[in-house]
C-alpha positions in Angstrom: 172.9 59.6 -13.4 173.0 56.0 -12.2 170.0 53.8 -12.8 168.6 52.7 -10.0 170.4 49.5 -8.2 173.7 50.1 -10.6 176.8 51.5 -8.9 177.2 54.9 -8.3 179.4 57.2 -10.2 181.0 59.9 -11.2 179.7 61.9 -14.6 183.5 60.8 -16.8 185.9 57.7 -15.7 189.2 58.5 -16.5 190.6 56.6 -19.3 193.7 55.6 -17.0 191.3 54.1 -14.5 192.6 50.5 -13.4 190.4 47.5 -14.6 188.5 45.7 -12.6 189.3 43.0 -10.6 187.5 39.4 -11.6 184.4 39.2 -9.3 185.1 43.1 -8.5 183.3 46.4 -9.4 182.0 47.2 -12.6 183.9 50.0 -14.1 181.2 51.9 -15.4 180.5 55.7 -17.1 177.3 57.6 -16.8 176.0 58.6 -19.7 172.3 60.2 -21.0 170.6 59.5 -24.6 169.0 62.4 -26.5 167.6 63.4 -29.3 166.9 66.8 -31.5 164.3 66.0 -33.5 165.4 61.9 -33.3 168.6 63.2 -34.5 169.8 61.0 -31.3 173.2 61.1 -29.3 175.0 59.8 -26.6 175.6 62.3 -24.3 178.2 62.6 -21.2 179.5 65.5 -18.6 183.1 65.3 -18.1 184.2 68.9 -16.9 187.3 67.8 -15.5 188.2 66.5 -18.8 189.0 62.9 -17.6 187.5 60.5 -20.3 189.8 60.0 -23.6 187.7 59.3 -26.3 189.3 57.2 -28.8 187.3 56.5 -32.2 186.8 53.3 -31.6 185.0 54.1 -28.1 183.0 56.5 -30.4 182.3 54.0 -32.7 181.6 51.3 -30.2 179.1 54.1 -27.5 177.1 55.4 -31.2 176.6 51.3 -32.6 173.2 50.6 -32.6 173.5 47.0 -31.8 176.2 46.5 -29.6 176.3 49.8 -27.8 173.9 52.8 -26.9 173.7 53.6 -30.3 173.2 57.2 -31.9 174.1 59.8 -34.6 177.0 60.5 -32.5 178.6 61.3 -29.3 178.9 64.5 -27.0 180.9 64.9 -24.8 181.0 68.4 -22.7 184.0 69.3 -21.3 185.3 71.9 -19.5 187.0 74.5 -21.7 190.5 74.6 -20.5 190.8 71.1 -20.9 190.9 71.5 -25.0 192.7 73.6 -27.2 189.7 74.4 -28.8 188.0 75.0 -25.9 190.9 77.7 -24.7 190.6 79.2 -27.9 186.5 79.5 -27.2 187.3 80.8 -23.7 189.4 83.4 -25.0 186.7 84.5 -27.5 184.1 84.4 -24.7 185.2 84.4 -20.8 181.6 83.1 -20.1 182.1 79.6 -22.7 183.6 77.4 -19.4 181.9 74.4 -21.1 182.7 72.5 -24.4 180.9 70.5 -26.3 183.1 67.9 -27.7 181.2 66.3 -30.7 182.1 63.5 -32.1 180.4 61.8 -35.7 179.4 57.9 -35.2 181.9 57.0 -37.3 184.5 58.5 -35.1 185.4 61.5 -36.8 185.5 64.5 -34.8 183.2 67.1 -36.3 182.9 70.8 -35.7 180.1 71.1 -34.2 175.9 70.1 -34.8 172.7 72.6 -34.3 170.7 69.7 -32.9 173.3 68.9 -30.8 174.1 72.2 -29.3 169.5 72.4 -27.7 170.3 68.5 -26.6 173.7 69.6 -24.9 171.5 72.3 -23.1 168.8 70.1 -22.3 171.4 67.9 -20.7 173.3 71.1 -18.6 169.7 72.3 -17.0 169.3 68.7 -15.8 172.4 68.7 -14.4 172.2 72.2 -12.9 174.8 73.4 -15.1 172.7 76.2 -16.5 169.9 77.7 -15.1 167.8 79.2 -18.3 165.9 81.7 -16.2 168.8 83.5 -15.2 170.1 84.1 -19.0 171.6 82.5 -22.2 174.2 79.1 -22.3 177.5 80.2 -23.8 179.1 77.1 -25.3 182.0 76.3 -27.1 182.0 74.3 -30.0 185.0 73.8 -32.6 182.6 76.5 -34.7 182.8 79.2 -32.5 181.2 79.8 -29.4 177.0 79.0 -29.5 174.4 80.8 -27.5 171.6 79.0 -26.1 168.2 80.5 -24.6 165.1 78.7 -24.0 162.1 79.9 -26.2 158.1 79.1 -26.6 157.4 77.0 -29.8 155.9 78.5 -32.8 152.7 78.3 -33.5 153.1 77.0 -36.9 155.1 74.2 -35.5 152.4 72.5 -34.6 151.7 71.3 -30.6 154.8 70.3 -28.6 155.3 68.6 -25.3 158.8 68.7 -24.7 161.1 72.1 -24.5 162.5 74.6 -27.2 165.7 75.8 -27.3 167.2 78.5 -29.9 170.8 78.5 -30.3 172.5 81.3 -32.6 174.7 79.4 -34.6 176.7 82.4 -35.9 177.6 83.9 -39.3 176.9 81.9 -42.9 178.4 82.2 -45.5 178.4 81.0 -49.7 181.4 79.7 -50.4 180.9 80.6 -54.1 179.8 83.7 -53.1 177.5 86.5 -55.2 178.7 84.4 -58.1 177.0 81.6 -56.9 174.5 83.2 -55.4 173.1 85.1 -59.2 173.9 81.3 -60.6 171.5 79.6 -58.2 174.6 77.1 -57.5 178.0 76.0 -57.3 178.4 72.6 -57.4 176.0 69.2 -59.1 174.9 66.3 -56.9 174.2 63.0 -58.4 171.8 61.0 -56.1 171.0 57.0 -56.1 167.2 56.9 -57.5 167.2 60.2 -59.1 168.2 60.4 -63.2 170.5 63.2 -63.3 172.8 65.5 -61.4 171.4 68.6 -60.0 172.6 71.9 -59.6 173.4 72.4 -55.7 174.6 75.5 -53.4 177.2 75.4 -51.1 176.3 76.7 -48.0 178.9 77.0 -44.7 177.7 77.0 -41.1 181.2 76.4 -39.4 180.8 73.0 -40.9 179.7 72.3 -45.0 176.9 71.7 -46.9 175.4 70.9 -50.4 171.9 72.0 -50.9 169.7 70.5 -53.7 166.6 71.8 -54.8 164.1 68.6 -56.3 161.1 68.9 -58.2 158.7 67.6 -55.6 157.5 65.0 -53.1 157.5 62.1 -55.3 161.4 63.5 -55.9 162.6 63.6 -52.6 161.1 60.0 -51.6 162.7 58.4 -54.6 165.9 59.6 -53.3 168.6 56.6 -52.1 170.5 58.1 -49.2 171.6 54.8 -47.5 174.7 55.9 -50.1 176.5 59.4 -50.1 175.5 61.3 -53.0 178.3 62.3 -55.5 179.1 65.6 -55.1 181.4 67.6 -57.6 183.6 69.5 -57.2 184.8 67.1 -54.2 184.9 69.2 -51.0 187.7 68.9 -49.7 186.4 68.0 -45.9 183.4 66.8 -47.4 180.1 67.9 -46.8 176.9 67.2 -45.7 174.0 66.5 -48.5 170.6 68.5 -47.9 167.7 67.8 -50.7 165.1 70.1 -50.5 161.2 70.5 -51.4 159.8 74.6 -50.9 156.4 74.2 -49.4 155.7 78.1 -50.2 154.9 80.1 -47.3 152.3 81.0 -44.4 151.1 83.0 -42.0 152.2 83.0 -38.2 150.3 85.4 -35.2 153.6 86.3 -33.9 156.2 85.4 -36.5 154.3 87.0 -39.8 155.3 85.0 -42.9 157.0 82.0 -42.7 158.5 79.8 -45.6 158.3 76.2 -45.8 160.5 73.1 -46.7 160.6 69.8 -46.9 164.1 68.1 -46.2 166.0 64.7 -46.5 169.6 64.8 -45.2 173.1 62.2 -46.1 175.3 63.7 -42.9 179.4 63.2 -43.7 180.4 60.3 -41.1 176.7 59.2 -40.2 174.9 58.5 -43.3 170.6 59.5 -43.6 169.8 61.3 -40.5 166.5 61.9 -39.3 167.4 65.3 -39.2 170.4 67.9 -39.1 169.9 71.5 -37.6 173.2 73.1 -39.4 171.5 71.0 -42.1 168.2 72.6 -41.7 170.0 75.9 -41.7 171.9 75.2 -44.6 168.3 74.8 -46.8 166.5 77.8 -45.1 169.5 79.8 -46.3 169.7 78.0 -49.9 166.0 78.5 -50.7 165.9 81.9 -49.3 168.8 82.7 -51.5 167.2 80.7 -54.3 163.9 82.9 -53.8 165.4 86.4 -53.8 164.6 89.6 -52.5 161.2 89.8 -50.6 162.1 86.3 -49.1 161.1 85.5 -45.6 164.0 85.5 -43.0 162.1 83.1 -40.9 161.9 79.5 -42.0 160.2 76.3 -41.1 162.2 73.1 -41.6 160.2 69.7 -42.0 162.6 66.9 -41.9 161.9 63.1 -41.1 162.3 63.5 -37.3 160.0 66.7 -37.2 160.3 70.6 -37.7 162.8 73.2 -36.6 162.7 77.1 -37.0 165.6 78.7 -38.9 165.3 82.8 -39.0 167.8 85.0 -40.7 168.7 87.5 -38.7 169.8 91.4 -39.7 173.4 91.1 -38.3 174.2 87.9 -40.4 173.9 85.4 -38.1 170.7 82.5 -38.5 169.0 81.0 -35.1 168.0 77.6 -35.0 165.0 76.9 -32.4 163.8 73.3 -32.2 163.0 70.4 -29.6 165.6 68.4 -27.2 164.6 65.4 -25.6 166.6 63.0 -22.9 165.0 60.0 -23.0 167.2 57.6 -20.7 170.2 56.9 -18.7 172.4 54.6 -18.8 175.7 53.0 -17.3 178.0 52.0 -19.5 180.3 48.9 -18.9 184.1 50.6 -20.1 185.5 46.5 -20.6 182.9 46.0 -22.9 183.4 49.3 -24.6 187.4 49.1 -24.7 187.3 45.2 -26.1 185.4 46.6 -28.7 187.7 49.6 -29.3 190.9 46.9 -29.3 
């Protein structure tokens, strides 16, 4: 993973590792940045489980002007190496690898959709996981994810770089049928819009508020640099999706397809150019929203692009989208542990 003319080294540094002497070696660790859609991480393999991630070295890897910068950090690990992870490899023998996400404000998070197809990405390029010879099983603090490489759609529009489709498990309403037959269960107050809105709570293994808006003009006002007010308060907060349905279309091979527009406040980040449990989360909400007769099969514009949500018969929803590694890097750890101090 070394650029070239930088010293070689291992994927993860352990933590313990001694400093450097003056004039000596550069302590450095090996990582890859990524995207989803330019929702963008830093990424780094550690399957013997030897890098500690502190906050602050989370805070100080995701800072955009004094690090690598990104949404957040990933770090895959290998399972036994977690608690989380052992409880993944119990649920799945085959889930040897974890992916250990981290938001960029340091918060550990349960897991993120366009982080899962950027995780892959990252395994086939380390020959980790060969797609041809069947799915990635990875554990996540959500539950073990499933990971296949697939064509794009069609009604995506033309894409150079690769698909991946990741099951993401079972949803579920918090509010349930009651909130369902109300259309919500919650109000969202968002800077530059006049009045809170009724929202649906949606849960992917991680939370969200979705927010239908009027139109375009709606969902540009919107001020996300700030998180919107959200009541009742979740109690682990949640993630803010405001939504625009596009109505639907017609697909050779997927039949009809709905269409949204989406903006996204991410708990721990702020405005993302994207979010695939996000993504999911509004698929879900207007499908709900539009009743029965409703596609299961979704396209999700968002800032960074589009993604493909389908809601599948056995109650789990599939996101399929783009991952991209655009670089790698070696980081220097004095650098990133004075600004962790």
């Amino acid at each position: 993973m070394s650029l070239p003319g930088a010293p070689a080294v291992a994927p993860g540094v352990p933590s313990s590792a001694a400093p450097a002497a003056p004039g000596g070696p550069r302590r450095v660790l090996a990582v890859t940045k990524g995207h989803g859609t330019r929702n963008d991480f830093v990424l780094l393999v550690d399957p013997a489980g030897e890098v500690a991630l502190t906050p602050g070295a989370v805070r100080a890897l995701a800072d955009r002007r004094g690090g690598v910068g990104g949404d957040g950090v990933i770090r895959v690990v290998g399972s036994g190496h977690l608690p989380e992870g052992a409880a993944a490899l119990a649920d799945d023998p085959a889930a040897t690898l974890f992916m250990d996400y981290r938001n960029a404000d340091g918060s550990v998070a349960e897991m993120c959709g366009n982080g899962v197809r950027v995780t892959a990405a990252l395994l086939e390029r380390h020959g980790l996981w060969d797609a041809a010879l069947g799915d990635l099983a990875l554990g996540t603090r959500a539950g073990v994810k499933r990971v296949r490489r697939v064509a794009p759609p069609a009604a995506a529009g033309p894409s150079g770089d690769p698909w991946y489709a990741v099951d993401m498990g079972a949803w579920r309403l918090p509010g349930g049928d009651a909130a369902a037959r109300a259309g919500g269960d919650a109000e969202v107050l968002v800077a530059g819009l006049p009045v809170a809105r009724p929202a649906l709570s949606v849960d992917l293994g991680n939370p969200h508020t979705v927010l239908a808006l009027a139109g375009e003009d709606e969902l540009v006002a919107a001020d996300l640099r700030e998180a919107p007010q959200v009541v009742p308060v979740p109690p682990a907060g949640t993630n803010t999706e405001l939504v625009v349905p596009l109505g639907e279309l017609e697909d050779p091979v997927l039949g009809t397809v709905g269409r949204v527009r989406m903006r996204v406040h991410e708990r721990g980040v702020g405005e993302t150019p994207s979010c695939g449990t996000g993504a999911c989360a509004a698929a879900l909400a207007v499908r709900t929203w539009a009743g029965a007769g409703a596609p299961s099969t979704w396209l999700v514009d968002v800032p960074g692009g589009t993604v493909l949500v389908t809601a599948r018969p056995d109650g789990h929803v599939e996101l399929a989208g783009p991952a991209v590694l655009v670089a790698e890097a070696d980081v220097d750890l004095g650098v990133l542990e004075a600004a962790d101090r």
